[in-house]
C-alpha positions as CSV (number, residue, x, y, z in Angstrom):
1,X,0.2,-43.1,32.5
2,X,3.2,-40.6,33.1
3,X,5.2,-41.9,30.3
4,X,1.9,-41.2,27.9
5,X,1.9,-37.9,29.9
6,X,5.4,-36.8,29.0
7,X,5.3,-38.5,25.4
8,X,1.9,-36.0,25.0
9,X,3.7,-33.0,26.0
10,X,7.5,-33.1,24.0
11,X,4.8,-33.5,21.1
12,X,3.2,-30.3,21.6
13,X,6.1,-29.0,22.6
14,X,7.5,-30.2,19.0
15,X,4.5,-28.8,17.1
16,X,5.0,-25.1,19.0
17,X,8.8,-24.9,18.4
18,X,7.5,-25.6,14.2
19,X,5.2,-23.5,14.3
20,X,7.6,-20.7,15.7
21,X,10.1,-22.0,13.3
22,X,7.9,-21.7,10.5
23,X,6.8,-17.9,11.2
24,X,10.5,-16.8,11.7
25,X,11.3,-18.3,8.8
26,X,8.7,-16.6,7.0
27,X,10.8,-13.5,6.1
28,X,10.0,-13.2,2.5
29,X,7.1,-12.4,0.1
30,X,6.2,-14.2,-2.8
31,X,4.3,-11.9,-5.6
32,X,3.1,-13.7,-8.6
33,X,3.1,-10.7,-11.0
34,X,5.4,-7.7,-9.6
35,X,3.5,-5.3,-11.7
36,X,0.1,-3.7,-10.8
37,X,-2.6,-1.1,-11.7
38,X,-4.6,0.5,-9.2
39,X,-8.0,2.7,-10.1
40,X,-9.7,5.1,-7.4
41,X,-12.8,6.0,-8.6
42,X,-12.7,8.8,-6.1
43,X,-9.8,10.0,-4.2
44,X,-10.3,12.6,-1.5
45,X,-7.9,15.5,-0.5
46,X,-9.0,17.6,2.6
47,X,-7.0,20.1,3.7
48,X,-7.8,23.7,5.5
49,X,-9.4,25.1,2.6
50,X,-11.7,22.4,1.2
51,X,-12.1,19.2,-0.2
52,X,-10.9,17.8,-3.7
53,X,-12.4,14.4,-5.4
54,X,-10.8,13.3,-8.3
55,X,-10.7,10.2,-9.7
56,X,-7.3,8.4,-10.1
57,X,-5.0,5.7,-11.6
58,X,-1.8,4.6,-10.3
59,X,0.7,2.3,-12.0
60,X,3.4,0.4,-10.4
61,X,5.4,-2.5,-9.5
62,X,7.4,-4.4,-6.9
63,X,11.1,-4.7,-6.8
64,X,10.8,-8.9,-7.8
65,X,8.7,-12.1,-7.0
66,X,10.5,-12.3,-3.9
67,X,10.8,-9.4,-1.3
68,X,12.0,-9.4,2.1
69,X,9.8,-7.7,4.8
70,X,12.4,-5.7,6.2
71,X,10.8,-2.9,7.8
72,X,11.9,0.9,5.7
73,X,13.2,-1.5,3.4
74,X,12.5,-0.5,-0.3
75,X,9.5,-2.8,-2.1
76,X,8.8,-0.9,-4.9
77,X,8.1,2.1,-7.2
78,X,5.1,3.6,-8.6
79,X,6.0,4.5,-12.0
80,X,2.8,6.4,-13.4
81,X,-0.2,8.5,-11.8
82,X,-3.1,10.0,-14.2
83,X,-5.5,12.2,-12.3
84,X,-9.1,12.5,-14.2
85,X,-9.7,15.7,-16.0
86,X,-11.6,17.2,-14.9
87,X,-12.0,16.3,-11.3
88,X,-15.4,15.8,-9.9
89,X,-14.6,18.5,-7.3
90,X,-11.5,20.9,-7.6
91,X,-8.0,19.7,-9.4
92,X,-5.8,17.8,-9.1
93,X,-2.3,16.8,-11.1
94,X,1.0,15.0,-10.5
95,X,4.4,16.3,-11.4
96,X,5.8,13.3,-14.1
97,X,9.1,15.0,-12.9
98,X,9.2,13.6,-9.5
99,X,8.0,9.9,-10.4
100,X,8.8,7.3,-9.5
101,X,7.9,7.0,-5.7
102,X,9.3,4.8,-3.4
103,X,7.0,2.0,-1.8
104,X,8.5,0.8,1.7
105,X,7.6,-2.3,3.7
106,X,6.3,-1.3,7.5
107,X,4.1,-4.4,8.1
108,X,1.5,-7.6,7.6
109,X,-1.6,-9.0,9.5
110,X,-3.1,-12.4,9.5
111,X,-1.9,-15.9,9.7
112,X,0.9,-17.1,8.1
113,X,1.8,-18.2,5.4
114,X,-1.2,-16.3,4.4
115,X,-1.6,-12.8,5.4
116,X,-4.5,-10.4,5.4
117,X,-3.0,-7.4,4.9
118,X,-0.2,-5.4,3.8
119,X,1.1,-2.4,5.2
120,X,3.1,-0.3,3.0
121,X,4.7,3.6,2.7
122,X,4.5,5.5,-0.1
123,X,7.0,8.6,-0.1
124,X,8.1,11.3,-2.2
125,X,4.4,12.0,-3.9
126,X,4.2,15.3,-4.9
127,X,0.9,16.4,-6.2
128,X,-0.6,19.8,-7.1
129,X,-4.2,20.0,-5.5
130,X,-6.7,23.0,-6.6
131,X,-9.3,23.8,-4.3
132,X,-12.8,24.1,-5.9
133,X,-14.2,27.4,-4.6
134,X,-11.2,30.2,-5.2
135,X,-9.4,28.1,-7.2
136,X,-6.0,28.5,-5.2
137,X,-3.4,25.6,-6.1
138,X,-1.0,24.4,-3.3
139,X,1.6,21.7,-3.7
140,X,1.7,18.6,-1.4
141,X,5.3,17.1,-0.4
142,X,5.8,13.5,0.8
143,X,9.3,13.4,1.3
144,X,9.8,12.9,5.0
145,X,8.5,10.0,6.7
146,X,6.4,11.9,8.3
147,X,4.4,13.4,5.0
148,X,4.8,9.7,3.5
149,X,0.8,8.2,2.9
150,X,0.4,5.1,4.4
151,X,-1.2,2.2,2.1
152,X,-3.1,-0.7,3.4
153,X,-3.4,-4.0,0.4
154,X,-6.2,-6.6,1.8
155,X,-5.8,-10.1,0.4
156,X,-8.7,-13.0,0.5
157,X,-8.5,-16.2,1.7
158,X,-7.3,-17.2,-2.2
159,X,-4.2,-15.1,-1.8
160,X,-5.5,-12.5,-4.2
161,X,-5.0,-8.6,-3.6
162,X,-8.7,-7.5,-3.5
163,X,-8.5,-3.4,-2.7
164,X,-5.5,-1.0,-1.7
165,X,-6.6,1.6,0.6
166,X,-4.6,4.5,0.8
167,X,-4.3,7.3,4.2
168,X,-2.5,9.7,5.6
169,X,-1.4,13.6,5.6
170,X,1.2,16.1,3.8
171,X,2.3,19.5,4.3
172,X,1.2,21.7,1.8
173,X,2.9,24.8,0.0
174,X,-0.4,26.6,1.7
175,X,0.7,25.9,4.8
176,X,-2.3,23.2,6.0
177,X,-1.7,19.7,6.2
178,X,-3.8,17.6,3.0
179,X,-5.0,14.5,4.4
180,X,-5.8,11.6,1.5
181,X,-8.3,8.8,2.0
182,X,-9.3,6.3,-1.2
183,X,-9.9,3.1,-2.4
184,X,-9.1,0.8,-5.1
185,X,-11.4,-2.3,-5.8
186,X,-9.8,-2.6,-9.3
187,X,-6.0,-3.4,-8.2
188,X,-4.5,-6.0,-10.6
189,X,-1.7,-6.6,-13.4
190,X,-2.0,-3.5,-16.0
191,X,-1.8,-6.0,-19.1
192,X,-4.3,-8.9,-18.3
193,X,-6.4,-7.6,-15.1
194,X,-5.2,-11.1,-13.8
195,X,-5.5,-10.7,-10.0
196,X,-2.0,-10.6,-8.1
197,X,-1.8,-13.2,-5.4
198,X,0.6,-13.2,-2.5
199,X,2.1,-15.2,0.1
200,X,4.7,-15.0,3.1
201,X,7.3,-17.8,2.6
């Protein structure tokens, strides 16, 4: 009976020492198609004077199939952003002149090999937001860490990306902090709308 005993636990003991193995080894991501497209069908700018909604499409990609998840570490850039004209409420434009941003890794949640969720930085935005009631312009600067808008990617159970959430604050040339909230349901590869799947390996 102690022998079965003892020959039960060094087997669990086996299958927790893989299982650790496994996730410490899992220090990579696998992207099936590094470039994407992102559409917000409204994208929200609050800041001190009032709110902006404008409707937005990003374009991007990640650095290869295979990207380690070293946290700072550079992922990707975002290569194109087209603001509707005109915005729903207020304005809003980009300056071409600053692109691309830089896309950083910060984290994941879920189980692995499969995550949930991807955390991600986006720095050096720079847009131009015009409030709707005076009409006063301020630039927004996202070139500190601090300023940098935080992006959340949610992936299904089929490895798909699904939506890519974007948050966060930036100073502004007015002197209040812009805070950005929107979501993309439409977030897949710009030449097929093939959904981009992902996995930790």
């Amino acid at each position: 009976m102690r022998s079965a005993r003892l020959i039960l636990i060094a087997l669990a003991s086996a299958v927790l020492l893989s299982a650790i193995a496994g996730q410490a080894s899992a220090g990579r991501l696998s992207i099936t198609i590094p470039r994407w497209r992102a559409t917000f069908p409204s994208l929200e700018i609050t800041s001190g004077l009032a709110t902006t909604r404008c409707a937005v499409t990003l374009e991007g990609s990640f650095d290869s199939r295979t990207i380690n998840k070293t946290p700072r570490s550079l992922t990707g850039l975002i290569t194109r952003a087209i603001a509707a004209n005109p915005c729903a409420v207020g304005g809003l434009t980009f300056l071409a002149e600053t692109l691309p941003w830089h896309q950083t890794w910060e984290s994941f949640s879920g189980t692995l090999p499969r995550p949930g969720l991807l955390r991600r930085f986006w720095r050096w935005i720079r847009p131009r937001i015009r409030e709707p009631t005076f009409g006063v312009e301020c630039l927004a600067n996202g070139s500190t860490e601090a300023d940098a808008l935080r992006v959340r990617e949610n992936i299904e159970a089929g490895e798909a990306f699904t939506t890519l959430v974007i948050e966060g604050s930036m100073e502004t040339s007015c002197g209040a902090r812009a805070t950005f909230a929107g979501t993309s349901n439409n977030y897949s590869t710009p030449e097929s709308g093939a959904a981009i799947r992902v996995r930790l390996i």
